[in-house]
N, C-alpha and C positions, 0 to 999 in steps of 0.2 A: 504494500500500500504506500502510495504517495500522499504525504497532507502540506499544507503551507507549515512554510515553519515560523513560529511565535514571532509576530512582525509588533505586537506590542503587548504591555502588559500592565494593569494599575495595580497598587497597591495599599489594600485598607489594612493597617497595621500587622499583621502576622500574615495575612493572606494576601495570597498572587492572582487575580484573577485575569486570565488571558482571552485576550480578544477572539473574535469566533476565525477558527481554522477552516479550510476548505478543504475537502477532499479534490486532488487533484486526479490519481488513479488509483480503481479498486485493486488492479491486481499489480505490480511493479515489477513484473518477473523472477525470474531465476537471479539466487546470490550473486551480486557483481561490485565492485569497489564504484564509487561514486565520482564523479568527476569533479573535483573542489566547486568548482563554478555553482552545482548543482547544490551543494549542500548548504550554499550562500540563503539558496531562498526556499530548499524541498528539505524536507526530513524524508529519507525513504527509512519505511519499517519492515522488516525484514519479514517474512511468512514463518519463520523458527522463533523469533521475538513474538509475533503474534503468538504463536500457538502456544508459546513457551506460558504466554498470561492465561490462554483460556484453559488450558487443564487446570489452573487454578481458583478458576470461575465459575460462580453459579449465577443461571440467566432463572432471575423469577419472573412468573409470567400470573399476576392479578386476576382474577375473572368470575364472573357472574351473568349467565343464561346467555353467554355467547354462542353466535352462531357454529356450530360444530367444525361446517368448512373453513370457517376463520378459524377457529383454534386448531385444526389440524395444520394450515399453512403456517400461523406462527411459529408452532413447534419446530415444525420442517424448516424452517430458517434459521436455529439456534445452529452456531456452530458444533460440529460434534465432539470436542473435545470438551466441552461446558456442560458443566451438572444443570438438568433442567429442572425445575423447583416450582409445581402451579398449586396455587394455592385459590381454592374455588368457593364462593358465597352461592354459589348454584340450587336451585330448587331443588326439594329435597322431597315434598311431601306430597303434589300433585303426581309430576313426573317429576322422576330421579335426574336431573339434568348429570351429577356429581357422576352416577357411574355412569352416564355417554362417557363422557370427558374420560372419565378412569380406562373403560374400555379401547377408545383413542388414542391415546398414552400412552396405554399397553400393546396395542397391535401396531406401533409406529414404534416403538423402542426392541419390541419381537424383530422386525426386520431390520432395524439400525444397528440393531445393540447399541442400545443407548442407556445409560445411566437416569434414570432420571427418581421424584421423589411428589406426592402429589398429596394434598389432605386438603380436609374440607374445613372453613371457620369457624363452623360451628360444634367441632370434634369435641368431645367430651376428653378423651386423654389430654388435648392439646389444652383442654382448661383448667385441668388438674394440674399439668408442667407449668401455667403460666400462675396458677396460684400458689403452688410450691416454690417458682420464685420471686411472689410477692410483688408480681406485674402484673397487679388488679385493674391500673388504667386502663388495660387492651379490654377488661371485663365488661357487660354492662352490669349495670348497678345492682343486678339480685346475684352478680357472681357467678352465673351461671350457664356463659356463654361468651364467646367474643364478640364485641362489639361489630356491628355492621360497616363498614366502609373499606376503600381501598388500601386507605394508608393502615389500617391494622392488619389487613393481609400481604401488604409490604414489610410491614415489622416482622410478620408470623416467617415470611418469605426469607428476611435474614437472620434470624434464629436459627432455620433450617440449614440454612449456610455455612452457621459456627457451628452447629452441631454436625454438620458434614465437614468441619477441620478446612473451608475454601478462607481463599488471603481475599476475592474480591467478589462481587455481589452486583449484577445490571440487573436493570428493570424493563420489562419491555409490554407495554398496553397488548393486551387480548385481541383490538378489533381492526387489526391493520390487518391490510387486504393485500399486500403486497410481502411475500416470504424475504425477497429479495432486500427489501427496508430492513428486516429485523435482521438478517444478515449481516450488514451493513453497521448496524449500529453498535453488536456486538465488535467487529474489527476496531472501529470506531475506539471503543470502551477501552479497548487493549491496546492500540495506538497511545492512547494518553497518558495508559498507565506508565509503559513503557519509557515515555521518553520524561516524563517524572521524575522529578529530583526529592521527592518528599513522601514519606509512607500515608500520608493525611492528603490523600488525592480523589477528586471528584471530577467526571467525565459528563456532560450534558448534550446532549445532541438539539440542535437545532435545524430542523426541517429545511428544505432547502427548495421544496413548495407544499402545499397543504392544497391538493384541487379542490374543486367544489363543481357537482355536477348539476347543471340546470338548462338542459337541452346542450351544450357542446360542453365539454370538460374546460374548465380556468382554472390556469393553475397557479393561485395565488400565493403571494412572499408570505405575509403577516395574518395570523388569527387576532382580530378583537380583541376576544381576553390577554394574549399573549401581550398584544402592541399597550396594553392597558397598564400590565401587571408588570412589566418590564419598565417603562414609564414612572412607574410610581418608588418601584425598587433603587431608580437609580436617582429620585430626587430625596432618597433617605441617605445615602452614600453623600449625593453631592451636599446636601446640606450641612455633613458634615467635615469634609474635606475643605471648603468653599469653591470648591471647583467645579462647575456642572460637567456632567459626563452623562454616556449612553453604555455604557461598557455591559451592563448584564443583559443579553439578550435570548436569555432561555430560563424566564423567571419560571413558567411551567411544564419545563422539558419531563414530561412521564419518563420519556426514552432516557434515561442517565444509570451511570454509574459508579459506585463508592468503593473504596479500600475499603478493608473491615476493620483496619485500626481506627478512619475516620466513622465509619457507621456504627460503631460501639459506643461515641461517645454523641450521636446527636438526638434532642429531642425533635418526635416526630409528630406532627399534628397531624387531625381525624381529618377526613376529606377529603376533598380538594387542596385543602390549605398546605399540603404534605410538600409539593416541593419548592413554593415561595418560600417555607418556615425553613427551610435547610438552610437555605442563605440569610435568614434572617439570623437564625440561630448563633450562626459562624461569625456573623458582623457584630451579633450582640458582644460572644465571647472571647472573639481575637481579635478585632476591630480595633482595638487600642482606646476605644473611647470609654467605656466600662471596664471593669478590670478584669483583667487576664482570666480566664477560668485556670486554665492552668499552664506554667511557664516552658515546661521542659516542652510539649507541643508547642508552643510559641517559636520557640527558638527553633523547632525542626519546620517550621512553616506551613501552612497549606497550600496547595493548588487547584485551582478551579481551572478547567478545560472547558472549552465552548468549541463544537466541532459541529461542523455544516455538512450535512449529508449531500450524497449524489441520488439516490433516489428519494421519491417525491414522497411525500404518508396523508395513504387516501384511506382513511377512517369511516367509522360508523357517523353518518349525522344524527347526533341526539335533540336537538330541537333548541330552540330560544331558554327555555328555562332550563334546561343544561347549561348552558353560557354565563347566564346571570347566578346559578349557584357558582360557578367553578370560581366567577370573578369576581362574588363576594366574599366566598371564603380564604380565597389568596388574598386578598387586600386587606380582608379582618387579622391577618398575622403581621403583616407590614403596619397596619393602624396599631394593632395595640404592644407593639414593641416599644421599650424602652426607649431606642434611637432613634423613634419618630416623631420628628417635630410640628410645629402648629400646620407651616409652608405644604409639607407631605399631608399629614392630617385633611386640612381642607381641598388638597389634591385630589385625594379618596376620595373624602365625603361628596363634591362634585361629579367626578367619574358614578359613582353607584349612584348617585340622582338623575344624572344625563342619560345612564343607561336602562334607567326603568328598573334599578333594581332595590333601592330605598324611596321611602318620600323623604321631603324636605324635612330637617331635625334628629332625623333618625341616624343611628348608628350601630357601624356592624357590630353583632357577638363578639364575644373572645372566643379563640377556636379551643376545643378540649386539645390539649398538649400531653403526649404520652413523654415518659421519663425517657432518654439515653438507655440502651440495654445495660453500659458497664455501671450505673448506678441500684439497680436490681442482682438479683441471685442468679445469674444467666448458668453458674455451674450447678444449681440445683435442678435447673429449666432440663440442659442438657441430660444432665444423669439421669433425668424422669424418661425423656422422651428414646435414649439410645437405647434404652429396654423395649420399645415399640417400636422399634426403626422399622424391622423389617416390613408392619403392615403397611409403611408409605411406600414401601421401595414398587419401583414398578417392575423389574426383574429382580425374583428373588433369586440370593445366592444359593 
């Protein structure tokens, strides 16, 4: 793989966060020494550096009452050296959506050999490990189940992860129609890891069109919420730097991926709100402007990668009121941060009146915010659940 190489970078106190790279080519050929000239403006990564990251990689994959032929394409696109990890909110009690999917899984990993590991939200063992290690926030409130949303089965998703011993952890949406995108994003993930100088590394992919069908295909740059929530992210930044900037441009990348030394230690809000709060988090705690959470990752730095895909991610359209939750609860994480001031404040609060998603006066919720795993009992989590391993596995040993 060919990507631009880091043509710039700003820096909010401990963290690096790097302008969005381009993928120049997916495949870069056969091993060859680079010619200086080239490596002035290309990073080429090598297909043994790639692979070298994804056996160490688990691709979790979110979902609930997705289309079947959609999740069999996603699957189909994970690389095969990456532990695939779906973790499913899927109906249960009408039709069993959970064993289509199980079944799926199973007859795609039967002919791949493929590693992979699958459980349902609402698992009973998996509530028991999470109350054994006293990671009641994922609960809801009678205890007795996990909580309903994405971002809780992206947490469940990297638990999975640390309890399969992986260094790194991508996320990849359910209802992308193109295998070829999720492909892509994984190289992507391991790309950045790679050429990282920092164990505390984050990969974000930014779409490089989003079409929209309506009698001819357009294939459009910027999603609304994205152009919104990215807007609002970076006038928290510039307001405190004094410098206006545009630098984060993937405040909602679903598609991203984390180290697991950095995804041990972030909290993750319920929702939507899940990956504005990643970067909120990170600004809170390393930003330099609040104190340090903790020094010695300080001083090891973090990196933010923003990497611009070659194929396009043509999705499910969920409707107007999809949009207006996704862009209230990303901005309700940015609003009720510490580091946001009146200027951002009333940035929001216009934005969600302009777009029909508050009346006048009103103001977002506070998002429910789950702990950081390495603040809970994650060895007690693990020890519970590697007693049941085998019923997630999808080929048993």
């Amino acid at each position: 793989m060919r990507i631009e190489k880091q043509r710039y970078t700003e820096r909010f106190g401990s963290i690096k966060i790097h302008d969005v790279q381009k993928v120049l080519e997916l495949d870069s050929g056969r091993k060859a020494n680079s010619p200086l000239k080239e490596a002035i403006a290309v990073d080429k990564i090598e297909e043994d550096a790639i692979k070298g990251i994804e056996e160490k990689m688990a691709v979790v994959i979110p979902t609930k009452n997705e289309k079947l032929k959609l999740f069999e394409g996603v699957i189909s696109g994970v690389p095969h050296e990456c532990l695939i990890i779906v973790v499913s909110n899927s109906e249960r009690k009408q039709t069993d959506r959970f064993v289509m999917e199980e079944d799926t899984l199973e007859q795609f990993c039967h002919y791949t050999q493929r590693k992979a590991l699958i459980i349902h939200q609402k698992d009973t063992v998996l509530t028991q490990a999470l109350a054994q290690a006293e990671y009641t926030g994922l609960l809801e409130d009678n205890g007795k189940a996990v909580r309903d949303g994405k971002s809780e089965g992206m947490v469940i998703g990297l638990l999975m992860a640390m309890l399969a011993g992986k260094e790194y952890v991508g996320f990849v949406d359910a209802d992308n129609y193109f295998p070829g995108a999720v492909w892509e994003y994984v190289k992507c993930y391991a790309a950045g890891f790679s050429t990282s100088l920092s164990p505390y590394t984050m990969v974000r992919i930014l779409w490089r069109y989003k079409p929209k069908v309506s009698g001819e295909v357009y294939f459009r740059k910027w999603g609304r919420v994205s152009e919104t929530t990215n807007k609002c992210l970076n006038s928290l930044i510039s307001a405190k730097t004094g410098f206006e900037t545009d630098i984060i441009k993937t405040a909602n990348a679903g598609e991203h991926a984390i180290s697991m030394k950095l995804a041990k230690i972030l909290p993750y809000a319920s929702g939507y709100a899940v990956e504005p709060q990643e970067l909120v988090a990170l600004f809170e705690d390393f930003g330099g402007v609040l104190p340090v959470a903790n020094q010695q990752i300080a001083r090891q730095g973090i990196e933010i990668f923003q990497m611009e895909s070659r194929n396009p991610h043509f999705h499910e359209d969920r409707g107007t009121m999809h949009l207006r939750s996704m862009l209230l609860q990303g901005l309700s994480t940015v609003y009720h941060s510490p580091l946001c001031g009146d200027v951002t404040k009333r940035m929001i609060a216009k934005e969600l009146v302009t777009q029909r998603v508050l009346g006048r006066g009103e103001k977002p919720a506070k998002p429910h915010i789950n702990y950081p795993p390495n603040k809970k009992n994650i060895e007690n989590f693990t020890n519970f659940m590697a007693e049941h391993l085998d019923s997630y596995s999808v080929l048993k040993e």
